[in-house]
N, C-alpha and C positions, 0 to 999 in steps of 0.2 A: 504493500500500500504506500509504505515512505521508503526513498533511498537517498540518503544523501552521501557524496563523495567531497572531501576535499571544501569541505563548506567555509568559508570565512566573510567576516562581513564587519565594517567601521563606519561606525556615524559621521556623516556629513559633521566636517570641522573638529572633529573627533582626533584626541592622541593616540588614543588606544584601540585595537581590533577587541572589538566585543567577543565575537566567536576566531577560532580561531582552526580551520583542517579540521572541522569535524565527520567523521565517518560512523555512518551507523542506517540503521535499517528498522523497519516497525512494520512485522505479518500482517496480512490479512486476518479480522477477528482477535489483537494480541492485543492488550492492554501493555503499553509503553512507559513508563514512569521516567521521567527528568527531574534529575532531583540534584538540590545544591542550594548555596546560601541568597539572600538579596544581592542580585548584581551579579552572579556569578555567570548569567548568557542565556537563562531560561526561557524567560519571556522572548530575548530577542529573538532565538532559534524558534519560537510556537509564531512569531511576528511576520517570520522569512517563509516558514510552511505555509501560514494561512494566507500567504500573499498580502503582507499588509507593507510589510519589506521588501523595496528591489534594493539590485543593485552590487547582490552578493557575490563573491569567487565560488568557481567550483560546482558542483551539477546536484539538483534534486530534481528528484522525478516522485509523483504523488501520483496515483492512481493509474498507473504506468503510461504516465505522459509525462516530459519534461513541465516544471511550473511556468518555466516561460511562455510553455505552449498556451497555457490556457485563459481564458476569458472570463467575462463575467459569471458563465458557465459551473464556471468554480465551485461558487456559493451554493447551488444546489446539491452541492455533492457533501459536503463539509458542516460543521456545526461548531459554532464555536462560545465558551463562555470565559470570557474574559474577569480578572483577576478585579481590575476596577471595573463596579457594572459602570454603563452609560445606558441609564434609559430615559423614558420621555418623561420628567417627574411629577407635570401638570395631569399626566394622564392616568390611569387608572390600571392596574395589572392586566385585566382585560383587554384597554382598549389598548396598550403595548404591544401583547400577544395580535391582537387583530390588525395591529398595523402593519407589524413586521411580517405577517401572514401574509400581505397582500403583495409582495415583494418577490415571490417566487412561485414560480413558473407550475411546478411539481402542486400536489394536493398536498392541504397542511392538515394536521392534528386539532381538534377542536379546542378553544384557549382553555376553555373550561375543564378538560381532561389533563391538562398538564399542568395547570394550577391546583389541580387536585393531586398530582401526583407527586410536586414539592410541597405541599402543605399549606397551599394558598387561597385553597377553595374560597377560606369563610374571608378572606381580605382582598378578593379578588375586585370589589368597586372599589376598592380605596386610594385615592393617589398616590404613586409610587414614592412622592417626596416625603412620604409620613411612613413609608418603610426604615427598619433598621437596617444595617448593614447584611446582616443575615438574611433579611428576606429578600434584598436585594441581588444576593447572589446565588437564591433557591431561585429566582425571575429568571436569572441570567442561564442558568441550566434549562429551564422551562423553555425558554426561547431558543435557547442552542441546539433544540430537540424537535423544534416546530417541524420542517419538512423531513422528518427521518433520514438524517445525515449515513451517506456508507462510511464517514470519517470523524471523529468527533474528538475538539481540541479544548483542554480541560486544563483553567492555571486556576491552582489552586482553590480548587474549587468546596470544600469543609472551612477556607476561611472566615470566620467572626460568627460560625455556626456552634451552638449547643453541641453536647453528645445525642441526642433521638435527632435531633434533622441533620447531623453528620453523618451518621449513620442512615440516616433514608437516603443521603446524596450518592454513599457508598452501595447503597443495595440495589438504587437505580442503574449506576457502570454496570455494575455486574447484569442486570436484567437488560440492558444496550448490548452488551459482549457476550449476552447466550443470545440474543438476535442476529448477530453475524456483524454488528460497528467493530471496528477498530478505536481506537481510544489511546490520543496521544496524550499525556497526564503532566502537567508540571508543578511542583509543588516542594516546599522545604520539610516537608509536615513525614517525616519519615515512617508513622506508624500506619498514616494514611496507604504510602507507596506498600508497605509489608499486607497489608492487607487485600491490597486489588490489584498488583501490580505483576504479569505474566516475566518481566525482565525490565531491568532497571538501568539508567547512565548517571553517574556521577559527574557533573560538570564544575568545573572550580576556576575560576579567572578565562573563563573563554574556553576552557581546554576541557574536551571527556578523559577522565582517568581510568575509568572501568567499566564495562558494559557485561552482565551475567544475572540470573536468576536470581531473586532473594536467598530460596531456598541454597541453593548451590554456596548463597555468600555465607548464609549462616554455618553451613556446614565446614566449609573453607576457613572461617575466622573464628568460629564456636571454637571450645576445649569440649574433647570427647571425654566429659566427667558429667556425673551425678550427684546432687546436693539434695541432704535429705536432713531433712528436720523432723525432730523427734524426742518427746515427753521423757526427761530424765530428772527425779528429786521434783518434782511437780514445774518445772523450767522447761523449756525449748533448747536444744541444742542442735547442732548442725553438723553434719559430718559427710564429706567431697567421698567420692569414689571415681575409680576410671572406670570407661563402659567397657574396654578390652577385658576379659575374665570376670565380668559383674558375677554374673551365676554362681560363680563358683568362690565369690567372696564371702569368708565364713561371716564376717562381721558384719556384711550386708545382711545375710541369710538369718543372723540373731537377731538384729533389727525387723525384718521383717516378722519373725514368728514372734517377735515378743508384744507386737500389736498397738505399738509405739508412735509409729510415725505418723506426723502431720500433715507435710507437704512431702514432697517429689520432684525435681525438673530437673533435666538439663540444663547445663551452660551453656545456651546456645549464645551468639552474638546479636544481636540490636543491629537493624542497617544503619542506624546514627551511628554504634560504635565501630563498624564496617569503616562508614563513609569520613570518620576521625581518621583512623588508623593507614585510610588507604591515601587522604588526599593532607591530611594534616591539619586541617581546617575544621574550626564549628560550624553549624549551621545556622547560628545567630547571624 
């Protein structure tokens, strides 16, 4: 769906190349995750795919046509929710949805059904200028969704959201990505990327530093150990094990029968503490 070769790109007057040779690719149906600090080239690279940027070095091709190829054509294929909403604030959630409906070519989703599916139902007459930031960017998903995009570009999109409507935003991707979207994802919010996210790039000053599976990272930067906490003198105590030979560890084996223990987990690794470790950078 995405292939970019050799990508780089500098703002007009600009010292600094924002992106710089980045190479990387996003399947058909793959949830994409970009992930990195404020400033570190996320936004720019979602700005260059969705055609909002020319001007760039180096070749993408979106939909297996070069971007340069295409036209206003574009927009009907793509969906996009941007980080800062912009919508019409005089106007009403409804008549938002109804506007930008009328903008494309293809048949749209009714406003009503998609303000019901970010949680906008009951605030759907109300002017957009009397939204909070949250509902502003449950609007901004609702709109990016209007003509059922094959491509769907997502920065930051659980930003200034609660836990329950972060979570409906998370279970909407997912219900986009069992329909057959693709879903390019940008975002700092690293538990967001762990949880939705098919394969992930680290980008840090312009530059991708790694591009692999959550899964694959956590196993790669995890400690194959076991930490188990368990009731000793009426206290919690904790005690590490390796996974190599666990079975056959006697002192695991008397923990276990003695009917002791509290919690259980692996050491697995955090893609925060991955994306420290790999780029040496916080994500502040």
């Amino acid at each position: 769906m995405i292939r970019v070769a050799n990508m780089s790109f500098t703002y007009a007057g600009g010292q600094k190349t924002a992106v710089r040779q980045l190479d990387f690719h996003v399947a058909k149906g793959e949830i994409f995750g970009f992930l990195g600090p404020s400033g570190a080239g996320k936004s720019t690279t979602q700005k260059i795919l969705n055609g909002l940027l020319r001007g760039n070095d180096g070749e993408v091709t979106v939909l297996e046509r070069p971007l340069t190829d295409w036209g206003s054509e574009y927009y009907e294929q793509i969906g996009v929710s941007f980080e800062l909403p912009n919508h019409y604030l005089k106007l009403t959630a409804r008549e938002n949805l109804t506007y930008y409906a009328a903008l494309y070519a293809a048949a749209t989703r009714p406003p009503e059904e998609l303000l019901a599916l970010v949680g906008l139902e009951n605030d759907a007459d109300l002017p957009v200028g009397r939204f909070s930031k949250g509902m502003k960017n449950r609007l901004s998903v609702a709109r990016a969704l209007l003509h059922s995009p094959r491509l769907l570009f997502l920065d930051e999109p659980t930003a200034g959201l609660d836990p329950v409507n972060a979570r409906r935003i998370k279970n909407i991707v997912r219900q986009q990505q069992a329909a057959g979207t693709t879903i390019f994802l940008t975002t700092h919010d690293m538990q967001v990327a762990s949880d939705l996210c098919d394969r992930v790039a680290f980008i840090v000053d312009g530059e991708i530093k790694l591009i692999d599976a959550p899964d694959k990272l956590r196993l790669q930067y995890g400690r194959p150990q076991v930490q188990v906490g368990f009731q000793l003198n009426g206290h919690v105590e904790r005690a590490v094990f390796e996974l190599a030979g666990l079975a056959e560890n006697v002192r695991f084996q008397q923990l276990l029968s003695a009917e002791s223990i509290q919690t259980m987990h692996t050491q697995e690794a955090t893609l925060e503490d991955i994306f420290i470790e790999v780029t040496g950078r916080q994500l502040a």
